[in-house]
C-alpha positions in Angstrom: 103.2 95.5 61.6 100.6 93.2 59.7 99.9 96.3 57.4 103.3 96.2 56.5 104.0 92.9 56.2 101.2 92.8 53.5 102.1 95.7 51.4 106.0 94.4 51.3 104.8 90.5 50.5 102.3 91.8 47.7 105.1 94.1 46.1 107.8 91.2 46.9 104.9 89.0 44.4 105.3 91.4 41.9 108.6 91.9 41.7 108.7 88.5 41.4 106.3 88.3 38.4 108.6 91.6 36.7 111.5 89.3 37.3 109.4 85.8 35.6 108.2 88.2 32.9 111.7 90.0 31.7 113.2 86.6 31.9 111.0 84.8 29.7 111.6 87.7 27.5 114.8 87.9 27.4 115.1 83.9 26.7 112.8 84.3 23.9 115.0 87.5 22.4 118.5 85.3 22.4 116.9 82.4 21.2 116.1 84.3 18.4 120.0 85.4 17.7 118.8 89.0 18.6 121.6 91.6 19.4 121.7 94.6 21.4 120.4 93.3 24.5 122.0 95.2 27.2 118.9 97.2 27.9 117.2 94.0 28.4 119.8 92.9 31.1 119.8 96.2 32.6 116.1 95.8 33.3 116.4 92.1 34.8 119.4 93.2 36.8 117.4 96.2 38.1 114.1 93.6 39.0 116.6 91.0 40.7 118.0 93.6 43.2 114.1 94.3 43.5 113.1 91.6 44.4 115.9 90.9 46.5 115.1 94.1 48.6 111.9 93.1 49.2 113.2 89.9 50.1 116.1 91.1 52.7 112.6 93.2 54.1 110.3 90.1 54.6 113.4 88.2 56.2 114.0 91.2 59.0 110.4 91.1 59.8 110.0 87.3 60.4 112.8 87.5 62.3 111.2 90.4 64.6 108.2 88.5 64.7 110.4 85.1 65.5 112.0 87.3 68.1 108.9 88.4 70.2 107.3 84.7 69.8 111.0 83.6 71.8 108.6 81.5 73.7 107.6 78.8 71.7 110.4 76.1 71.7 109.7 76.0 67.3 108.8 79.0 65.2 106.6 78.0 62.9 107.8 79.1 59.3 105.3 82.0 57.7 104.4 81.3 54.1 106.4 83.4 52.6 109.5 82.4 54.1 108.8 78.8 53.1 108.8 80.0 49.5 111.7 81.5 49.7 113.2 78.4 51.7 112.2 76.3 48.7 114.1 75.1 46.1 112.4 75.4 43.1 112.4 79.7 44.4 116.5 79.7 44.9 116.4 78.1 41.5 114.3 80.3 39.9 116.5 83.3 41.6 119.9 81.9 39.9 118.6 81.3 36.8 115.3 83.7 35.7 115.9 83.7 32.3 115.8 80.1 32.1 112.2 80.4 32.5 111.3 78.8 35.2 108.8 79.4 37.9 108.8 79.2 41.9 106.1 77.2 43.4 105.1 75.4 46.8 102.6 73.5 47.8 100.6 73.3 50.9 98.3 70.8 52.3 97.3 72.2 55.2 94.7 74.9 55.7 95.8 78.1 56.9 94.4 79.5 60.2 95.0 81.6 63.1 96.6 78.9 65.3 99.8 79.7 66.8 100.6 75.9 67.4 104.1 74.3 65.8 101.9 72.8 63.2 101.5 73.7 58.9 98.9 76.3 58.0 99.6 78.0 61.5 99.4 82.0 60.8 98.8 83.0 64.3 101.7 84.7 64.8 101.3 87.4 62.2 97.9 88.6 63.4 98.8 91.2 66.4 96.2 92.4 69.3 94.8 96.1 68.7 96.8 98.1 71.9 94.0 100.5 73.7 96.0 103.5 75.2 95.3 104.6 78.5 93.4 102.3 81.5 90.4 101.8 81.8 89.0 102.9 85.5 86.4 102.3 88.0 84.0 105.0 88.3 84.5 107.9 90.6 81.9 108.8 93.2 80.6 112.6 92.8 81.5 114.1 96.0 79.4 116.9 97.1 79.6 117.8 100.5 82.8 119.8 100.4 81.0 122.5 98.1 77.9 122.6 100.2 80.4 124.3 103.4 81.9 127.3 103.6 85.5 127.5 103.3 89.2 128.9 105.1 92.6 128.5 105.1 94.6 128.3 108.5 98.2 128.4 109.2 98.1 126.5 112.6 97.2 123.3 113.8 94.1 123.9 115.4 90.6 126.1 114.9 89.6 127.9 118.3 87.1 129.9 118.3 84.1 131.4 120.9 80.6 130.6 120.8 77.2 131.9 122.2 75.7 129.1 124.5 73.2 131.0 126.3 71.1 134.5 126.1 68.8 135.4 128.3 67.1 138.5 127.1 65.2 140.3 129.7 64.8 143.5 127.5 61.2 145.4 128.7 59.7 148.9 128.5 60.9 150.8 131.5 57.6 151.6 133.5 58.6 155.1 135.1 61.7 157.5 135.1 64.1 156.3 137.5 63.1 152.7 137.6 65.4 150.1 137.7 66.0 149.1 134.0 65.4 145.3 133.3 69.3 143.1 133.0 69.7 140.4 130.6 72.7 137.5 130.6 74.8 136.2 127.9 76.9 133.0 128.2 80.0 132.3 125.9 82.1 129.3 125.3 85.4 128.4 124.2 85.6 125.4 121.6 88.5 123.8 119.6 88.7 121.8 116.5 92.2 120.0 115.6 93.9 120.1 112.1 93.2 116.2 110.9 95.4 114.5 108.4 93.9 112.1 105.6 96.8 109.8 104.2 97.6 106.7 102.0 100.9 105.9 99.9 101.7 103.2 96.8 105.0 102.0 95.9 105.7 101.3 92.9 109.5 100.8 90.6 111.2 103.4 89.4 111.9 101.4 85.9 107.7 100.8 85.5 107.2 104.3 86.0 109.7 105.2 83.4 108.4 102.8 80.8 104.9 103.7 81.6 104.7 107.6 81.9 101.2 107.3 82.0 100.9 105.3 85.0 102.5 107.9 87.5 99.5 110.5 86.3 96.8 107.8 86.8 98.4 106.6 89.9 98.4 110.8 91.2 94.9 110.6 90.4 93.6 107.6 92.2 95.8 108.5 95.2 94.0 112.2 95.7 90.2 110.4 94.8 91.4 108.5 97.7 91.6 111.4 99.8 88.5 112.8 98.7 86.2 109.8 99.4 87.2 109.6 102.9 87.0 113.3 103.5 83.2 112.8 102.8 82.6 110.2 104.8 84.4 112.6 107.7 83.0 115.4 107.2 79.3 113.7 107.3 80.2 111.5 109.5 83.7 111.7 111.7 83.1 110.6 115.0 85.7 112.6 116.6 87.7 109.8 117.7 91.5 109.3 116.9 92.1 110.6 113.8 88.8 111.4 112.9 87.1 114.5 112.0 84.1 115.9 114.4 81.5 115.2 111.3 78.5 117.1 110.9 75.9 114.6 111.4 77.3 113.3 115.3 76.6 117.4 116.4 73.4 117.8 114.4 70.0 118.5 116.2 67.6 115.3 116.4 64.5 115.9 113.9 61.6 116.9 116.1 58.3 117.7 114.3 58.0 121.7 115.4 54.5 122.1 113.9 52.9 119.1 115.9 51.5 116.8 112.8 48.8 114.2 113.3 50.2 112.7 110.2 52.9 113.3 107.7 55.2 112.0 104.3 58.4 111.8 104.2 58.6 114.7 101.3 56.6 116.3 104.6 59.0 115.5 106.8 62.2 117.3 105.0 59.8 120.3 104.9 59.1 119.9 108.7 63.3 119.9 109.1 63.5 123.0 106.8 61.3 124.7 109.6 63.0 123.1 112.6 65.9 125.4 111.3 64.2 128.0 110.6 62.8 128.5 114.1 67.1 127.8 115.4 67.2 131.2 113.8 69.1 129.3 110.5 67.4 128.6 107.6 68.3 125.5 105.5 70.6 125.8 102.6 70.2 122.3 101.1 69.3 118.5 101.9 71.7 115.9 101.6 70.3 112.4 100.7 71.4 108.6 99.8 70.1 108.3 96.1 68.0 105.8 96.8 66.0 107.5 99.3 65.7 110.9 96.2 64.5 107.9 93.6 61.9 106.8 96.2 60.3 110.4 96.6 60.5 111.2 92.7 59.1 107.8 92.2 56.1 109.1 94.6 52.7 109.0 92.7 49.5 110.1 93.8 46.1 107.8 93.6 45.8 108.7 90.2 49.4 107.2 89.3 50.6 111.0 88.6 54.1 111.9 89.8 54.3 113.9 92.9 57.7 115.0 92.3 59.4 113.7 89.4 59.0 113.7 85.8 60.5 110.9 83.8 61.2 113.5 81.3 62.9 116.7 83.5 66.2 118.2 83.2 66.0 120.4 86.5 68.5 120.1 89.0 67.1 117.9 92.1 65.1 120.3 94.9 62.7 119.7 97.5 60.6 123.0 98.8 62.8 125.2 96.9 66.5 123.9 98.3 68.9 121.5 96.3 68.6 118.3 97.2 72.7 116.9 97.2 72.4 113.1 96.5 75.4 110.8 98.3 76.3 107.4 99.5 78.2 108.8 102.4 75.0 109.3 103.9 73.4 106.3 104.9 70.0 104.9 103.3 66.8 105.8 105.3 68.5 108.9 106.7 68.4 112.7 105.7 70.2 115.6 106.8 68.8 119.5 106.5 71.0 122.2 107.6 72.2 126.0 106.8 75.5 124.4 105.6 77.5 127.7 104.5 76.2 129.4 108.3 76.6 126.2 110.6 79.7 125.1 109.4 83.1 126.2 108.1 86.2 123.6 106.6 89.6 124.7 106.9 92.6 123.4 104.6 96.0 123.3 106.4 97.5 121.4 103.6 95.4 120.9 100.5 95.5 117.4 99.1 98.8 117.0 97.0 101.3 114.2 95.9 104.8 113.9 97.1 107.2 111.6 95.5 110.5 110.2 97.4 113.3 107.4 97.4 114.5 108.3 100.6 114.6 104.8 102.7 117.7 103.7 101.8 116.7 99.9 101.3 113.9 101.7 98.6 116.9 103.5 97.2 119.0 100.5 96.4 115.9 98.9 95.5 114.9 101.6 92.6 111.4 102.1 94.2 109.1 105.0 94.6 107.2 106.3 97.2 104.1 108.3 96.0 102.4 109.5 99.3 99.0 111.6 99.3 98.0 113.8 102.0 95.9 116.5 103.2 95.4 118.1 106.6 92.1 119.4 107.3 89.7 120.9 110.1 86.1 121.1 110.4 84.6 123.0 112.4 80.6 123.1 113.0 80.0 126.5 114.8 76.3 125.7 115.3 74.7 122.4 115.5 71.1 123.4 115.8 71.9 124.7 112.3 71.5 121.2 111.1 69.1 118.6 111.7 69.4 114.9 110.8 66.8 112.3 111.4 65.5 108.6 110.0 63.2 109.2 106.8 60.0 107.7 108.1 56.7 109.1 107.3 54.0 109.3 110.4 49.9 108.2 110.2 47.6 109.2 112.4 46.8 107.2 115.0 
């Protein structure tokens, strides 16, 4: 609106010259004893109205702008409205072929106060609007697309696992000889369908005036879900609730190779190997960031990077597996693992949005209900396919 206010003042100005200039003309003409001049008039009328136009514009807008400053017991008069307030200006506008002239005068200096005081312009200077809202950051979660995925249709995961083989299978010696009788052990283990939940209220007349805000709302309330669901599925202790994470069932880090002496970059190596000899080699590692900057930061005794390169692009990987970089897993620890083998998450209900007024003390109330929710099940098939330990490296003793 200050744009406009502008363009209408500076052609209200020059109407108001057109209207001083025609004038003095005209005056000048009849003192003469000129004839013929309706032309003239015509012209003068046609400036007047004008100007007047211009004038009826300027008023609307001060009062808009009167209107939105309600708040201040005195509006303070703009400039332009005190010239048109003045005297001298309503005689000038009776009479403009007498060839007079409007003027004011003003003392005070004009700034960008708002206060009831002269030379106060505050009002007409408006704050820039930014659409949108600005948000926090969102975590990259990661662990979700490490697993393999299902659907289920029930409200628990059963399924039957191998706990024990005991292979006695030998070359038979003679005909006839009793052949040799191996053992197989099975067990029967259940995962529960888990629900992740959170709701906001909020009015139904801010949602109207604000359609963005239901969209950004929607969007918060599902990155909701997704945090925690990391956490859980690294960490769920199984309790209440909670989701039977990975890292509770995971096989303790045990150095298989024996090593008088090792790094930690060793020591993820070690893991992929402790896997390997489970029978399930490792898919990936899954590290707190600060714990990846610490080994990329690794130099040698020459000050050479070990691992990283100040200047790379690559993808993060350690002995030829991505390394997955996340806060849900706690500084100091790492976790190695056939992911897509050892584990499988099923989604009962994937993470949605439901809207509702139904509680009839909302209803009267004209609030909404914006609930998000998703119902889950992990299930980790085979521990030993993941091994989690403290990142510590060993020195010989």
């Amino acid at each position: 609106m200050t744009d406009n206010v502008k363009e209408i003042a500076t052609e209200f100005a020059k109407s108001v010259e057109q209207v001083k200039g025609l004038g003095e003309e005209l005056k000048g003409r009849m003192g003469k004893g000129e004839q013929g001049l309706s032309d003239l008039k015509s012209q003068v009328d046609e400036a007047l109205t004008n100007m007047n136009g211009f004038k009826t514009s300027l008023t609307d807008i001060e009062q808009k702008l009167a209107r939105r400053g309600s708040d201040e017991q005195v509006q303070q008069k703009s400039l332009t409205q005190q010239l048109m307030d003045s005297d001298s200006y309503k005689d000038f506008v009776s009479n403009p072929s007498a060839g007079k002239s409007a003027k004011m005068h003003t003392k005070a200096t004009i700034t960008s106060a708002t206060t009831d005081a002269a030379g106060s312009a505050g009002s007409l200077i408006l704050p820039q609007n930014i659409n949108g809202i600005v948000a926090t950051p969102d975590r990259k979660l990661t662990i979700r697309d490490l697993l393999g995925s299902g659907n289920t249709s029930s409200n628990a995961i059963t399924y039957i696992r191998e706990t024990g083989f005991t292979n006695a299978a030998a070359s038979q010696a003679n005909e006839g000889d009793l052949k040799a009788q191996s053992d197989i052990q099975f067990d029967e283990a259940t995962v529960n369908v888990k629900t992740i939940a959170h709701w906001m209220k909020a009015s139904r007349q801010v949602l109207d005036d604000a359609p963005q805000l239901e969209s950004y709302i929607r969007g918060r309330l599902i990155y909701g879900l997704k945090l925690v669901e990391e956490q859980q599925l690294l960490n769920g202790d199984n309790t209440g609730g909670n989701l039977h994470g990975i890292i509770p069932q995971a096989s303790a880090f045990a150095d298989p190779a024996s090593m008088a002496s090792y790094t930690i970059i060793d020591q993820l190596r070690l893991a992929q190997l402790q896997a390997v000899l489970a029978e399930y080699p490792a898919t990936g590692h899954v590290l707190n960031p600060i714990d990846w900057a610490r080994i990329e930061l690794t130099k040698d005794n020459e000050g050479r990077y070990i691992i990283g390169q100040p200047q790379s692009t690559a993808n993060p990987t350690m002995w030829g597996l991505p390394v997955v970089e996340t806060q849900a897993i706690q500084a100091g620890n790492f976790l190695t693992g056939a992911f897509n083998m050892g584990a499988t998450l099923y989604d009962r209900q994937q993470a949605a949005v439901a809207i509702a007024t139904e509680n009839q003390d909302d209803f009267v109330k004209n609030l909404i209900t914006m609930l998000a929710e998703e119902r889950l099940a992990l299930a980790v098939f085979r521990p030993e396919a993941f091994v989690y330990g403290a990142l510590a490296a060993k020195t010989a003793v």
